[in-house]
N, C-alpha and C positions, 0 to 999 in steps of 0.2 A: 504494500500500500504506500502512494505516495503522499509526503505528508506536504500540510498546505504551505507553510514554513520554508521547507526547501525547494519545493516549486517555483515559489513568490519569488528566491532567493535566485535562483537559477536565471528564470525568465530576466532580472535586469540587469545580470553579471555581465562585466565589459566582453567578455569572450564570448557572449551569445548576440549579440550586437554588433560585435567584430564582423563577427563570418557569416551572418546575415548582409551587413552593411557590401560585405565583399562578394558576395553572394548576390543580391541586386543590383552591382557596378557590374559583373560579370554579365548579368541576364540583359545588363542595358545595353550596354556593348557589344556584345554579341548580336541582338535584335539590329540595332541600329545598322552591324554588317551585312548582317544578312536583308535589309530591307533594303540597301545598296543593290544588293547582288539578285535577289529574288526578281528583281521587278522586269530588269534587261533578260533575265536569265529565263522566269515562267512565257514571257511573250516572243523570245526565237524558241523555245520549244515547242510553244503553240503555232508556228507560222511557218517556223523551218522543214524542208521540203528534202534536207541532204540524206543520205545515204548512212543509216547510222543513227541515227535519232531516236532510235527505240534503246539502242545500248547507250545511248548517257541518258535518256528521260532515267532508265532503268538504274545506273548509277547514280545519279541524285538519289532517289528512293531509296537505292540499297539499307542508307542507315537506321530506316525504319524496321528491318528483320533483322540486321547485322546486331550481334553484343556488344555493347558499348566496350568490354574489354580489347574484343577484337580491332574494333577500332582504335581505340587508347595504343594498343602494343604497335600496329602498324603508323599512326603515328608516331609515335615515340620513336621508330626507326628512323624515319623520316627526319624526325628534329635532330635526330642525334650529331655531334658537331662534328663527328669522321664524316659523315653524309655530305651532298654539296647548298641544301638548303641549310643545315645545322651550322656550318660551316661560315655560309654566305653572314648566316644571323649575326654568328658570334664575332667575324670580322667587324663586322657595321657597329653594333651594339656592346660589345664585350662582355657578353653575358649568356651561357647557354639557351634554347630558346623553352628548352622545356623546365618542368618544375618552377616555372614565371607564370605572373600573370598574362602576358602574354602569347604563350602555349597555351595557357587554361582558353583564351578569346578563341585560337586558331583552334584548335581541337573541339572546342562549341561549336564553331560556324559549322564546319562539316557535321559535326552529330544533329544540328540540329535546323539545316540546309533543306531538307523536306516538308516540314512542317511549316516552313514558311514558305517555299515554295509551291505546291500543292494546292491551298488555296487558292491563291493568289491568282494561278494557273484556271482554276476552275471559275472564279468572276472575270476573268478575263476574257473568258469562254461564253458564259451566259451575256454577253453585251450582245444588244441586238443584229444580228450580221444584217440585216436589211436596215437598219440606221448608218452602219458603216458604210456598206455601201452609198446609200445618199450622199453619206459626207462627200464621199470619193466622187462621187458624180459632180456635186455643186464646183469642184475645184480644188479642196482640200486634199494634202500628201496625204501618205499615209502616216507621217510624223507627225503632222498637224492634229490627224484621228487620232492618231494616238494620246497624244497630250490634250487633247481639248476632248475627249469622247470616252474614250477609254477608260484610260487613266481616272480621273473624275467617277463613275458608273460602278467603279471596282472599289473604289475605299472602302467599303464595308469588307470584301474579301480582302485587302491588302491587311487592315485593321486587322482581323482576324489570322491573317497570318502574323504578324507583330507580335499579338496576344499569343498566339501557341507557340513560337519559337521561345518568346522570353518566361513563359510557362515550361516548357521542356527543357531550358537553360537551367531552372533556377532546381531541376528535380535530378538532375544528372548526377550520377555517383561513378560509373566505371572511367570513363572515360577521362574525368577529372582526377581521379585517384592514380590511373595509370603515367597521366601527362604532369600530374602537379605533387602529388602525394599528401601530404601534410601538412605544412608550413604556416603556424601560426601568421594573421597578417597578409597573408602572399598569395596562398592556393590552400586555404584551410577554409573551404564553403561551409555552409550550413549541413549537406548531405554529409560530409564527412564527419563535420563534428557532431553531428547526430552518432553516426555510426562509432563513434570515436567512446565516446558516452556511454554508449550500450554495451560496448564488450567491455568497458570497464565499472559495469553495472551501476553505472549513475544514472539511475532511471528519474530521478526530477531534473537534469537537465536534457537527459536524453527525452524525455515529454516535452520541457519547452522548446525543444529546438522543434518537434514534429508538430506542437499545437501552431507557432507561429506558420510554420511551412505548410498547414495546411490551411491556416484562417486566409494566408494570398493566392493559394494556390486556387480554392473555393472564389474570391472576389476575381480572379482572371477567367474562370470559366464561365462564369456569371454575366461576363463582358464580352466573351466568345461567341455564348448561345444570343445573345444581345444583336451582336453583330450580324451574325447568321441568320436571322430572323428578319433584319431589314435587308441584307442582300437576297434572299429569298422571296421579301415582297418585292425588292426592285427587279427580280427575274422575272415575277410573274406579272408586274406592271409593264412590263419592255414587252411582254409576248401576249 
């Protein structure tokens, strides 16, 4: 039984606010990259015509079946400073690139590359193709549809991919474990120091680390089904 005392106690200790705090710069930062990379990346998927297109749409996705370990270990090769990106990193920056916070960002974007793309992919889809075309007849590029038509129509699917990357960001345990390990301050997420907690049977902080992580994890979904809701009526109002 846990008692209310050390609960209380737990929940405001600097170290659960640490790696929390590090824990939603990670989620933000990682969102923020992949909202970069999603948006170019979901519409040549949808429009591209090459030879191959089924083997990267399928690549993107992979991280969705793959174990985050698996992924974590092939990164982590990857980073390693024998390697020529590991290498490249540590010349530039002088600092290995794994066991940083900036490993834990890279190693995010790819685990969690799908989730934001996928949506995003799928609003991009439901925009009315007989509005685009109009566009395209009045005179407008198709850069122009894009950014004036498109783009615009999808924010509720873009939004929702935002929400579920930095959702999936913030609940990631292998993949951070393999790329970052422990490090108080640095690569010591919330996920770990839950995990961290429990095998060393602190179960009033290993509680508050899981009540917090799930009282946001609950208000992000909340905002997802939210979103999905009005791009679902903007589909069926377009059609």
């Amino acid at each position: 039984m846990i008692e209310a005392a050390s609960f209380t106690s737990a929940v405001f200790s600097p170290e659960l606010w640490a790696a929390l705090e590090l824990t939603l710069r990670l989620s933000l930062v990682t969102s923020l990259v992949l909202l970069a990379i999603s948006i170019p990346l979901a519409n040549w998927l949808n429009n591209s015509r090459m030879r191959g297109i089924l083997f990267i749409e399928t690549l993107v996705s992979l991280p969705i079946v793959l174990p985050p370990t698996v992924i974590g270990f092939y990164l982590l090769m990857l980073m390693a400073p024998q390697r020529p990106l590991g290498a490249a990193w540590l010349s530039v920056f002088g600092h290995p690139l794994p066991f940083s916070f900036a490993g834990l960002v890279a190693g995010s974007v790819v685990y969690s590359l799908p989730f934001a793309v996928q949506p995003i992919q799928s609003a991009f889809r439901n925009v009315s193709h007989d509005l685009v075309q109009s566009a395209l007849a009045l005179g407008l590029t198709r850069r122009q549809v894009f950014f004036s038509i498109v783009l615009p129509l999808s924010r509720n699917g873009i939004l929702t991919g935002l929400s579920l990357s930095f959702a999936h960001t913030m609940g990631e345990f292998g993949v951070v474990l393999m790329l970052g390990g422990n490090i108080p301050g640095q690569t010591r997420v919330a996920s770990i120091a839950l995990y961290d907690e429990a095998q060393k049977l602190n179960y009033a902080a290993a509680h508050a680390y899981a009540l917090v992580l799930l009282a946001i994890s609950f208000a992000i979904l909340v905002a997802i089904a939210f979103f999905q809701r009005k791009q679902h009526a903007l589909f069926l109002g377009n059609n």
